[in-house]
PyMOL CGO cylinders between C-alpha atoms (Angstrom):
from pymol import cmd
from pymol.cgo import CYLINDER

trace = [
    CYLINDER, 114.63, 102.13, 137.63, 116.14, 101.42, 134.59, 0.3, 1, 1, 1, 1, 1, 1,
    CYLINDER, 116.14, 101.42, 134.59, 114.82, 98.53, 132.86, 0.3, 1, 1, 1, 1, 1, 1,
    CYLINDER, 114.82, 98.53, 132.86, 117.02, 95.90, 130.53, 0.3, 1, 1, 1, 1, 1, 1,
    CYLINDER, 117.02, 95.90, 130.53, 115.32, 97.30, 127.30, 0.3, 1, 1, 1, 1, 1, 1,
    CYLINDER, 115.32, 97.30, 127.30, 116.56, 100.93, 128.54, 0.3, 1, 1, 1, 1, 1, 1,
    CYLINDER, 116.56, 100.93, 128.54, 120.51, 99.87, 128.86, 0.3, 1, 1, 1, 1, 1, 1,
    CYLINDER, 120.51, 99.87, 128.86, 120.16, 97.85, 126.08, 0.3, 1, 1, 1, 1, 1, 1,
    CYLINDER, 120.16, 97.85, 126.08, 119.50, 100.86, 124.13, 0.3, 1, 1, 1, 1, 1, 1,
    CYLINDER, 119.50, 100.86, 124.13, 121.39, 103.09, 125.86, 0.3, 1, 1, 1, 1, 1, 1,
    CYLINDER, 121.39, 103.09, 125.86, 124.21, 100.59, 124.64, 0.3, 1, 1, 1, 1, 1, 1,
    CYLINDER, 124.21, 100.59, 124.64, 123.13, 100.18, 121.10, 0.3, 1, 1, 1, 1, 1, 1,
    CYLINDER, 123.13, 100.18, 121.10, 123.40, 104.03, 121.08, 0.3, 1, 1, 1, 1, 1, 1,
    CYLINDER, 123.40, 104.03, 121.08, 126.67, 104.20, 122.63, 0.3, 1, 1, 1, 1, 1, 1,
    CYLINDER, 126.67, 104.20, 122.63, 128.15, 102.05, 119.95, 0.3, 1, 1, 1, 1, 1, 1,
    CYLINDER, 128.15, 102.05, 119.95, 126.30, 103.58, 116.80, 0.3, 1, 1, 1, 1, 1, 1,
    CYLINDER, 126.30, 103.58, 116.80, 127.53, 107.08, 118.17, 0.3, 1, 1, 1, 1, 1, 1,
    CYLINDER, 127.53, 107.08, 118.17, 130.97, 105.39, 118.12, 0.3, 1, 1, 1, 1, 1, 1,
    CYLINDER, 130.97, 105.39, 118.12, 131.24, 104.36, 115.03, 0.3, 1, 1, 1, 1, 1, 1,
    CYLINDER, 131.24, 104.36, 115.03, 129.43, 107.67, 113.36, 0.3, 1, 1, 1, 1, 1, 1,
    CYLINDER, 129.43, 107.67, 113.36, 132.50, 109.45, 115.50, 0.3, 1, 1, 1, 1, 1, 1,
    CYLINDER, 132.50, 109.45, 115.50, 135.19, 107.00, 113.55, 0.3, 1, 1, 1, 1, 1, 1,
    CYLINDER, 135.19, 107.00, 113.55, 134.41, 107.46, 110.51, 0.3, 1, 1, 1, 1, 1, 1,
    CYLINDER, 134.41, 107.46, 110.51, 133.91, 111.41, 110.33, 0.3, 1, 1, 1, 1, 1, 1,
    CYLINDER, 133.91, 111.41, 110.33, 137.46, 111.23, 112.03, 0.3, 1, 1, 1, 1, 1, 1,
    CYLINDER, 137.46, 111.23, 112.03, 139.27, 108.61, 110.34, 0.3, 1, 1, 1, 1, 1, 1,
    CYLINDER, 139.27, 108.61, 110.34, 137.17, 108.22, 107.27, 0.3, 1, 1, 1, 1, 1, 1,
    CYLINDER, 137.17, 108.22, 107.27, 136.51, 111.83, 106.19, 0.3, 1, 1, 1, 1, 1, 1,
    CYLINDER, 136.51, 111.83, 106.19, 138.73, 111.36, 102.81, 0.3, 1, 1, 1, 1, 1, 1,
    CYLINDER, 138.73, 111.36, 102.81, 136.26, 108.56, 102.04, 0.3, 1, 1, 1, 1, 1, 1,
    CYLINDER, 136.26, 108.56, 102.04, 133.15, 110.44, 103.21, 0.3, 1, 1, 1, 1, 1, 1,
    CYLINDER, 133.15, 110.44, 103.21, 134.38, 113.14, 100.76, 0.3, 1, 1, 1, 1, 1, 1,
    CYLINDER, 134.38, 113.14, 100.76, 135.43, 110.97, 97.58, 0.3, 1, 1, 1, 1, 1, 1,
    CYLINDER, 135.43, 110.97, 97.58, 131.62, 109.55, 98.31, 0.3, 1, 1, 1, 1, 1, 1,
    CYLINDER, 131.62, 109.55, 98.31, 129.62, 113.16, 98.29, 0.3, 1, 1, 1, 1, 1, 1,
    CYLINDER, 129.62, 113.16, 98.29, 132.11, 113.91, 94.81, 0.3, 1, 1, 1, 1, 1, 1,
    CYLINDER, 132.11, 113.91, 94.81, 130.99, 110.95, 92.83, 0.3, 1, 1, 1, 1, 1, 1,
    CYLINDER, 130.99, 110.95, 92.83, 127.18, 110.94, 94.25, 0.3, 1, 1, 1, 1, 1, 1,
    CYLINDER, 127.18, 110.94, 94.25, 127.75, 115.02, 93.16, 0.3, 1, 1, 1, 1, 1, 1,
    CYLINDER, 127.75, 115.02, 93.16, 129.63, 113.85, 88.95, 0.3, 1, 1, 1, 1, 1, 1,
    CYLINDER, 129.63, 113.85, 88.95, 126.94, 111.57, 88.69, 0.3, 1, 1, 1, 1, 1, 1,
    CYLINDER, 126.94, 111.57, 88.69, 124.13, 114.35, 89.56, 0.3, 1, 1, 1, 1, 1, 1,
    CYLINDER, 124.13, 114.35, 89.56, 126.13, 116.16, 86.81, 0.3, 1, 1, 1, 1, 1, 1,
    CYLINDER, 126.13, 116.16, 86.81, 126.57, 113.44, 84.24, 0.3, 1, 1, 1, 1, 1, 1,
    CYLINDER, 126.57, 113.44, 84.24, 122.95, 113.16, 84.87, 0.3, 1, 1, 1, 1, 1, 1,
    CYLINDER, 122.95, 113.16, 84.87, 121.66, 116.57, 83.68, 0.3, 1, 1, 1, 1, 1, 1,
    CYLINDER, 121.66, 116.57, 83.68, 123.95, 116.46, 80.90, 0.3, 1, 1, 1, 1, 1, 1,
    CYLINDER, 123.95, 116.46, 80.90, 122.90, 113.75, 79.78, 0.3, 1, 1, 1, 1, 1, 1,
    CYLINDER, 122.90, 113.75, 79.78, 119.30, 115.06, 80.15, 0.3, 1, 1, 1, 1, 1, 1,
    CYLINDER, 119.30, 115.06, 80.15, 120.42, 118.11, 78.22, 0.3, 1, 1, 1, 1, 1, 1,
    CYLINDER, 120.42, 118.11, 78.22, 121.96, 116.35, 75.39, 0.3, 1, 1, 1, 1, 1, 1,
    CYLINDER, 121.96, 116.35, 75.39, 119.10, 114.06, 74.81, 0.3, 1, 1, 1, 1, 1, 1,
    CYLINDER, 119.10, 114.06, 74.81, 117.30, 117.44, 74.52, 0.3, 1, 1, 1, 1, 1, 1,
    CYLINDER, 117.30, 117.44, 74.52, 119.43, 118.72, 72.03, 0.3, 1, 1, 1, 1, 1, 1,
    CYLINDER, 119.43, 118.72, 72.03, 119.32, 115.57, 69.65, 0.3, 1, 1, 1, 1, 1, 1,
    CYLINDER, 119.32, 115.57, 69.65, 114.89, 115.88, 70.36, 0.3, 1, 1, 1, 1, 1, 1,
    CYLINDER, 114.89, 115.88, 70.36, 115.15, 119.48, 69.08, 0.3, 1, 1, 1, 1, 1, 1,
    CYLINDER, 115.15, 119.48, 69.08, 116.91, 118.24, 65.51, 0.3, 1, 1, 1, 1, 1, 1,
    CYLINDER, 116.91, 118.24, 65.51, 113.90, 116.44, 64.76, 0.3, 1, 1, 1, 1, 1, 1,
    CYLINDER, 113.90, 116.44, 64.76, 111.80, 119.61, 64.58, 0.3, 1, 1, 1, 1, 1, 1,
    CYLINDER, 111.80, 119.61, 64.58, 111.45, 122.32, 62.56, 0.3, 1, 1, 1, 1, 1, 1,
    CYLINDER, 111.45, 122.32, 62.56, 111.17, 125.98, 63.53, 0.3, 1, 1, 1, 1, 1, 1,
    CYLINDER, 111.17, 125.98, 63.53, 108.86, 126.86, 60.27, 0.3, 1, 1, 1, 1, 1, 1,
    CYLINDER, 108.86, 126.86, 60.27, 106.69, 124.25, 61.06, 0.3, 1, 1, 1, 1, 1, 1,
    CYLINDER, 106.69, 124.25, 61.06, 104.20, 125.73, 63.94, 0.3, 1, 1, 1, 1, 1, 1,
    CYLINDER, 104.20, 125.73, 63.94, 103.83, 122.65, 65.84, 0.3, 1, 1, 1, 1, 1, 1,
    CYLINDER, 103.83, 122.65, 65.84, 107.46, 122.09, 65.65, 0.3, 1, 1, 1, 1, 1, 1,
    CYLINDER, 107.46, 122.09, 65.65, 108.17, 125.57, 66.55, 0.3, 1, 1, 1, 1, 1, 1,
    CYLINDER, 108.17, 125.57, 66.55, 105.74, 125.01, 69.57, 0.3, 1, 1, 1, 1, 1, 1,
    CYLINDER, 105.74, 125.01, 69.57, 107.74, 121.90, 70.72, 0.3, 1, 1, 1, 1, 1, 1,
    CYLINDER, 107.74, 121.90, 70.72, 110.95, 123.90, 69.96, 0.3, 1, 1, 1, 1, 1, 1,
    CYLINDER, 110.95, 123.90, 69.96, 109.72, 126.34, 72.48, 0.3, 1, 1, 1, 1, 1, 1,
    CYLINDER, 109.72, 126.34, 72.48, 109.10, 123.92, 75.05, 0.3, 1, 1, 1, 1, 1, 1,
    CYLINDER, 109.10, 123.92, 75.05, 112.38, 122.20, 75.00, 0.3, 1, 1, 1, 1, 1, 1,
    CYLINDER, 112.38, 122.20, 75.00, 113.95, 125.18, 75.13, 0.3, 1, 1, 1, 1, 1, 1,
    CYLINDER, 113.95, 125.18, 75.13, 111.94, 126.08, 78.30, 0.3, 1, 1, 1, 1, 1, 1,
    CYLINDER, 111.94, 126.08, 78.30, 112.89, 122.72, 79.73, 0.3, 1, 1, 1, 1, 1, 1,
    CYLINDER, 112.89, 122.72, 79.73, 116.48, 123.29, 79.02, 0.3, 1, 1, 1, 1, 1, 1,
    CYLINDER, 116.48, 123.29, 79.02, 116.40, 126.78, 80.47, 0.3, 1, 1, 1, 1, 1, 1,
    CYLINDER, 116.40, 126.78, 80.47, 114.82, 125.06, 83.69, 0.3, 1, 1, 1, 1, 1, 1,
    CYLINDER, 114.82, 125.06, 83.69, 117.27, 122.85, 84.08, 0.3, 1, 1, 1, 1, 1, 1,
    CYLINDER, 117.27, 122.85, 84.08, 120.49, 124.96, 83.50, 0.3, 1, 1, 1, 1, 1, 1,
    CYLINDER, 120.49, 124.96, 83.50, 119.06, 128.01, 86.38, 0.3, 1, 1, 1, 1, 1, 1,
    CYLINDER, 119.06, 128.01, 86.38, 117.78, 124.97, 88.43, 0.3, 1, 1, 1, 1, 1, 1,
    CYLINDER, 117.78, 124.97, 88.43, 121.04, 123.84, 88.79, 0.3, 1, 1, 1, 1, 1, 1,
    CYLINDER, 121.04, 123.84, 88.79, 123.38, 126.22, 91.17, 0.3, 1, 1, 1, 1, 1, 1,
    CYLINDER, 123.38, 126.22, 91.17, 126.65, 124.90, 89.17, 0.3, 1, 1, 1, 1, 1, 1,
    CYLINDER, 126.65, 124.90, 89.17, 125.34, 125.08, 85.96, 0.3, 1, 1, 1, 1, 1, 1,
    CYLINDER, 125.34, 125.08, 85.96, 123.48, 128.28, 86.03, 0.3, 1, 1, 1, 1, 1, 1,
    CYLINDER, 123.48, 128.28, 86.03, 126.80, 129.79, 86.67, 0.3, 1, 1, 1, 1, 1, 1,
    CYLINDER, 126.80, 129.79, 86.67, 128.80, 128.42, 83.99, 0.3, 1, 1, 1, 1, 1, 1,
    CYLINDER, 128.80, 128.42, 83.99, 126.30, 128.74, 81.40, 0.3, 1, 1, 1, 1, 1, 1,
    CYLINDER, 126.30, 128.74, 81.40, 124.87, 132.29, 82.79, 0.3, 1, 1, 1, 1, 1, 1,
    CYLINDER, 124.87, 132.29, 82.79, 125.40, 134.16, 79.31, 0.3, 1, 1, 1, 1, 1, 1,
    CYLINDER, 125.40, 134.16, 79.31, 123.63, 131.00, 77.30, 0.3, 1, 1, 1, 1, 1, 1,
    CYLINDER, 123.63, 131.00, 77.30, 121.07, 131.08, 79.95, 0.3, 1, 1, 1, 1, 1, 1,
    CYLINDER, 121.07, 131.08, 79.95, 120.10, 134.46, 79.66, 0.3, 1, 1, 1, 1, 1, 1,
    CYLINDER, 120.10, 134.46, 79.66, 120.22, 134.47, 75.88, 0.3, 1, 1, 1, 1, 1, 1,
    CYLINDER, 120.22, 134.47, 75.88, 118.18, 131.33, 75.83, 0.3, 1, 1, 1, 1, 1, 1,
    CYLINDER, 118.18, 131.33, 75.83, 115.41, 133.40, 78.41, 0.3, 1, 1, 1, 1, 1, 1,
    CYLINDER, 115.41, 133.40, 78.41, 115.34, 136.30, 75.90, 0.3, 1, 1, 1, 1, 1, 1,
    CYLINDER, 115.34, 136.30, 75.90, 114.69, 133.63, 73.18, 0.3, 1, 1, 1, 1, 1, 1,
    CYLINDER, 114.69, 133.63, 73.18, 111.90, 132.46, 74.70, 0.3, 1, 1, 1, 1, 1, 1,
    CYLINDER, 111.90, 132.46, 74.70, 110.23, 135.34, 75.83, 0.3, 1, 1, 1, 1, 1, 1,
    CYLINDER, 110.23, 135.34, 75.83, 110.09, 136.54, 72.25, 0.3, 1, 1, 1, 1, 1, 1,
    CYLINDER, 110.09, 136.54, 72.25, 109.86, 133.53, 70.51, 0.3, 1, 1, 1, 1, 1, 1,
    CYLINDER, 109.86, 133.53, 70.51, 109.28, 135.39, 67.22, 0.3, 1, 1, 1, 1, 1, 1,
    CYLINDER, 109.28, 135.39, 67.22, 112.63, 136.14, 66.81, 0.3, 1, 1, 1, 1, 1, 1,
    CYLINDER, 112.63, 136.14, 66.81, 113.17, 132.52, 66.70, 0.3, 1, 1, 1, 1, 1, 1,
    CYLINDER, 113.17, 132.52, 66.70, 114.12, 131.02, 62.73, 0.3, 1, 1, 1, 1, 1, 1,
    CYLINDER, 114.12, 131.02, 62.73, 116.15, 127.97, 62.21, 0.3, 1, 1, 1, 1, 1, 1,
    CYLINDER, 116.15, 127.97, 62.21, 119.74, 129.00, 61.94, 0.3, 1, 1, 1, 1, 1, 1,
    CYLINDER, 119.74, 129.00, 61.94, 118.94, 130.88, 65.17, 0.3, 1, 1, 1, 1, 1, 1,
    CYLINDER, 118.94, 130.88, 65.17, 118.13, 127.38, 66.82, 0.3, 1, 1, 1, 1, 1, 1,
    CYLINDER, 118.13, 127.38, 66.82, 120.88, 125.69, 65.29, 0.3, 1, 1, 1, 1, 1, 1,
    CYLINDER, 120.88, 125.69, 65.29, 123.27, 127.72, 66.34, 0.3, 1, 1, 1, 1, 1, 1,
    CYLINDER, 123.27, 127.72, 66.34, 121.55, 127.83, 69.64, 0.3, 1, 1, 1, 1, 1, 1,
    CYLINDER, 121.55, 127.83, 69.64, 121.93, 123.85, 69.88, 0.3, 1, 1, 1, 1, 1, 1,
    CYLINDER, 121.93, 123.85, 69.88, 125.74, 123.40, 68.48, 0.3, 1, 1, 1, 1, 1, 1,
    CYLINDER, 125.74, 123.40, 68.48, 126.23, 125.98, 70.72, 0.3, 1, 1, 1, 1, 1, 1,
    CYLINDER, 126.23, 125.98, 70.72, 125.03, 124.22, 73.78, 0.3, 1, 1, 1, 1, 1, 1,
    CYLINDER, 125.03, 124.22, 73.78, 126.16, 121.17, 73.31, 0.3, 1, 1, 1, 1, 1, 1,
    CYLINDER, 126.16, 121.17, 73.31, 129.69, 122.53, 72.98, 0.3, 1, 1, 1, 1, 1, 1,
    CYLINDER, 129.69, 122.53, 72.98, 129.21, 124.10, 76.33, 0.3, 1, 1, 1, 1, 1, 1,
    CYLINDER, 129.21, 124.10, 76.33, 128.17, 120.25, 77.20, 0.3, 1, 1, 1, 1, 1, 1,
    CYLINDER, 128.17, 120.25, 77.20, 131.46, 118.98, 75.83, 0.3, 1, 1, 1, 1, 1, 1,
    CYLINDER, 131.46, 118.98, 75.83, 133.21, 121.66, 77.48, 0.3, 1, 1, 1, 1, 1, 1,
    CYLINDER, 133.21, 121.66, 77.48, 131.37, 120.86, 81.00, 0.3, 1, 1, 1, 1, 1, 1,
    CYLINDER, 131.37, 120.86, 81.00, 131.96, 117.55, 80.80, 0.3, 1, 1, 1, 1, 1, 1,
    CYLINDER, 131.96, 117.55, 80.80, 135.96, 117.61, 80.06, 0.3, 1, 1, 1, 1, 1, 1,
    CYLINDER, 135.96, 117.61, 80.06, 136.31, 119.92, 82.51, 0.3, 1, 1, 1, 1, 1, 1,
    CYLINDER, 136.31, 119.92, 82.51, 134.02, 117.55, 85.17, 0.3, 1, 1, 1, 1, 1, 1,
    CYLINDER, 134.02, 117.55, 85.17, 136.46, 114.58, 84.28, 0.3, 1, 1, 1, 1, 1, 1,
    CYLINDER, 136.46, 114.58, 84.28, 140.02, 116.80, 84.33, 0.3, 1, 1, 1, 1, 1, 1,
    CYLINDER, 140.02, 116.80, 84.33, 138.54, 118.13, 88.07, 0.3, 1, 1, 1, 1, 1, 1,
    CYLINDER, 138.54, 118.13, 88.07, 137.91, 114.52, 88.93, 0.3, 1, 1, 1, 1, 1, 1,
    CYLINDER, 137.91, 114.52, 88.93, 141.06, 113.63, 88.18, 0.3, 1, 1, 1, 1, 1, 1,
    CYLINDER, 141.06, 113.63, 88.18, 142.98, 116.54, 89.91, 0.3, 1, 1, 1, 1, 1, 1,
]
cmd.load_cgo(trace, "trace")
């Protein structure tokens, strides 16, 4: 025998079930505009990450060998985050892989090699971020 707690969950199911049914059919545009912003603001995110990166990497210098060590490590962080991320790993795949040859011979690092490296980049930024906003708004 079914007792009052059972129906009354049976019920409360019933009607949650109902209302997860309306809005994937006469929501979805809304469920979809949701996922793209939570989706630009993952984006925005990392780019923002990236370019806070960029300006950290200014204040060192490459002849200096703890600033070349910290150099190094940004630039591992920064390769990390572009091939972590499946949308940015493939616009940036060429930068990416130049950046991993970089730092597996960091010898071959010298100053106008990083800041061309980081004007370089944060174009790309620029570039990802115009073309974020002009898909936004298509």
């Amino acid at each position: 025998m079914y007792n009052l707690l059972d129906i009354l969950e049976k019920i409360i199911s019933l009607f949650a079930s109902s209302i997860a049914l309306y809005i994937f059919f006469f929501q979805r545009d809304k469920i979809k505009t949701l996922f793209e912003i939570l989706l630009n603001y993952s984006l925005k995110t990392t780019l923002s990450e990236i370019t806070s990166k960029i300006d950290r990497l200014n204040d060192f210098s490459v002849n200096d060998k703890d600033g070349k060590h910290k150099i190094l490590n940004l630039l591992h962080e920064i390769e990390g985050q572009l091939s972590g991320n499946k949308f940015l790993a493939g616009e940036c795949s060429d930068f990416v892989k130049r950046l991993n040859r970089i730092n597996k011979n960091p010898d071959g690092l010298n100053e106008p090699l990083k800041r061309k490296m980081t004007s370089e980049l944060r174009e790309i930024i620029k570039n990802l971020d115009i073309k974020n906003l002009s898909n936004r708004g298509a």
